[in-house]
Residue, then its C-alpha position, 0 to 999 in steps of 0.5 A: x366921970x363915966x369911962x363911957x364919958x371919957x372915951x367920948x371926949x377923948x373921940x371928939x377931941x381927937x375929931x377936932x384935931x383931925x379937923x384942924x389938921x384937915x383945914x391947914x392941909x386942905x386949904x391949898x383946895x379953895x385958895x391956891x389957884x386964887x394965891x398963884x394967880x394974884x387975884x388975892x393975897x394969901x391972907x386974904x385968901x385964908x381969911x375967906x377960905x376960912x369964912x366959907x368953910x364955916x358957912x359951908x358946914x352948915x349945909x353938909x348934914x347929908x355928908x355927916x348922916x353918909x360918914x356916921x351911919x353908912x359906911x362901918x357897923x362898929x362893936x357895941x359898948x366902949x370898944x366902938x369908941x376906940x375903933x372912932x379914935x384909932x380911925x381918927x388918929x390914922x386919917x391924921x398921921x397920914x395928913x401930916x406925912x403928905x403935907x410935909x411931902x407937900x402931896x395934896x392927898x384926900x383928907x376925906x379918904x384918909x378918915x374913911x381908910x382909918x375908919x376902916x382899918x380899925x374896924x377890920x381888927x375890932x370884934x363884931x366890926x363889920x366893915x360896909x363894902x357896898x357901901x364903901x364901894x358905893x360912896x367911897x371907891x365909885x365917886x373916888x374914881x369919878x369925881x377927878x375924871x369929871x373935874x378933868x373933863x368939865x375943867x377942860x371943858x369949861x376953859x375951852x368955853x371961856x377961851x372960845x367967848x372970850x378970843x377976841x379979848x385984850x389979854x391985860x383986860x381979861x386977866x383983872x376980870x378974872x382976878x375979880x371974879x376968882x373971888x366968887x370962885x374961891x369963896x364958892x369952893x371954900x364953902x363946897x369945901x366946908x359941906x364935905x370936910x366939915x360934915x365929915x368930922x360931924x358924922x365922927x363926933x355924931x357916931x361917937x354919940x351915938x355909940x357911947x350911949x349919949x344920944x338915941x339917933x346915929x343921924x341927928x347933928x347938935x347944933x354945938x356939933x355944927x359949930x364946933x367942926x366948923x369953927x376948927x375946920x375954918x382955924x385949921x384953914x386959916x393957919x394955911x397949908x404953904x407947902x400944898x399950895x405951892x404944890x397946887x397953884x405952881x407946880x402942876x401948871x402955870x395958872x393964869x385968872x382964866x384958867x384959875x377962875x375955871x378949875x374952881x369954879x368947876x371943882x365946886x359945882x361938883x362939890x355941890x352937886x355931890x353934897x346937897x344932891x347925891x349927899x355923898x363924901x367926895x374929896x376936895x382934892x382929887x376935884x379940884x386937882x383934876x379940874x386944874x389938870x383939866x384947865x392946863x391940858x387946853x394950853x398944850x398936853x405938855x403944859x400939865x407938869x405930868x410927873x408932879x401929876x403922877x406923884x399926887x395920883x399915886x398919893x391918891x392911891x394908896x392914901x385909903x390902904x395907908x390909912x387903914x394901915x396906920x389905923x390897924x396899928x393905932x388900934x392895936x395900941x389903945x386897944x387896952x385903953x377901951 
């Protein structure tokens, strides 16, 4: 085999485990709000999540092109693709070290940080800020304030047309429809996080000279991502779960029915609209913070809020950082 060749299956190997990784530490995104609240069993849960994530990548091309030709200007030749995979490594360190802190960080802006840390100690890398700040910086700040907003919202609608309701009644509604708004989060899921691997294995590709376009997606491209990213769900992230469904607030079916439907009509809205890489997380931690907020200020557990946002901020630098380094080691490798 060409070294080209190998560099390339080195990067979508490293790909398909980042992607892994990202279903069992995301998972926590579709599925804990439905757990906490009883309306599925967590295998159940898992087994849809996993389902919708596989959907859910078929509709993310627009995510994929965005992350594999938007966001770095990489070296020409085999040096590119150790910048790929040194990005990719860094995004996966930082995802193991938050889920075992159970820390429900952005995978998403993990990669984004590696890629980026990587870049910035190659030759002739250029680093896109205008468009990092662009799809990346902007949408990172707006994104949770617009699930903050609409989640609280959203649950003072449903506790307006629903007061005069029997309480015990209402719940088993709501554990019914949470099966709706699972699965419509699950497969918002799989158009973000699925397409961002994608675009990795597509700029992979593309840079090792097997394919001419930095944009078209093969179809074994789709099916592979989508099919890790639905393993890595299905093994299930306990600790970040716990943290989302338990600790934040006491979810009940209403409040766990809007926070997620909330959360994946911002996924969508971003994925098949604005075509921009947005994180699962922060959407639908800050929708649950929303929806708690309607009960009392004091309901949101505010120092379990503190800790996740300050993962949040220092997840892209913490990447990139882990990146850099990882860079400097395989360096003589490409």
């Amino acid at each position: 085999m060409s070294p080209e060749l190998i560099a390339v299956l080195a990067v979508i190997v490293v790909a398909m485990a980042f992607d892994y990784t990202n279903g069992f530490h995301d998972a926590a995104n579709a599925i804990a709000t439905s757990v906490s609240t009883r309306a599925l069993t967590p295998r159940v849960a898992l087994a849809l999540a996993a389902v919708g994530n596989f959907v859910g990548a078929h509709f993310g091309a627009g995510v994929a092109k965005t992350v594999g030709d938007g966001l770095v200007t990489l070296p020409t030749g085999i040096e590119s693709l150790g910048v790929v995979f040194a990005g990719v490594l860094g995004a996966i360190a930082w995802n193991l070290i938050t889920w075992y802190f159970g820390l429900p960080s952005s995978s998403s802006h993990a990669l984004f940080g590696g890629l980026v840390g990587a870049t910035l100690f190659a030759n002739d890398g250029v680093v896109q800020w205008g468009n990092i700040l662009e799809k990346v910086i902007i949408p990172m700040v707006l994104s949770p304030v617009v699930g903050l907003v609409l989640g609280f919202l959203v649950m003072l609608a449903i506790l307006w047309l629903f007061r005069k309701g029997q309480p015990g009644k209402l719940n088993r509604g709501f554990r019914w429809a949470q099966t709706a708004s699972a699965a419509a989060m699950s497969v918002g899921h799989g158009m973000q996080d699925a397409a961002k691997t994608m675009g990795i294995i597509v700029l992979a590709l593309y840079t090792g000279g097997f394919q001419d376009s930095k944009t078209h997606i093969p179809g074994w491209v789709f099916w592979t991502s989508a099919a890790m990213l639905a393993a890595g769900t299905y093994a299930g992230g306990w600790r970040i779960i716990r943290t989302l469904g338990r600790k934040i607030i006491d979810l009940g079916p209403p409040e766990g029915f809007a926070a997620e439907t909330v959360a994946s009509a911002v996924l969508y809205f971003n994925a098949l609209v604005l075509k921009a890489p947005i994180s699962t997380t922060h959407t639908i931690t800050s929708a649950i913070m929303g929806v708690g907020a309607t009960k009392r200020l004091s309901a949101v557990r505010w120092n379990v809020a503190g800790n996740i946002v300050i993962a949040w901020i220092i997840t892209f630098p913490a990447a990139a950082a882990i990146a850099c380094l990882a860079y400097l080691l395989v360096r003589p490798l490409f």
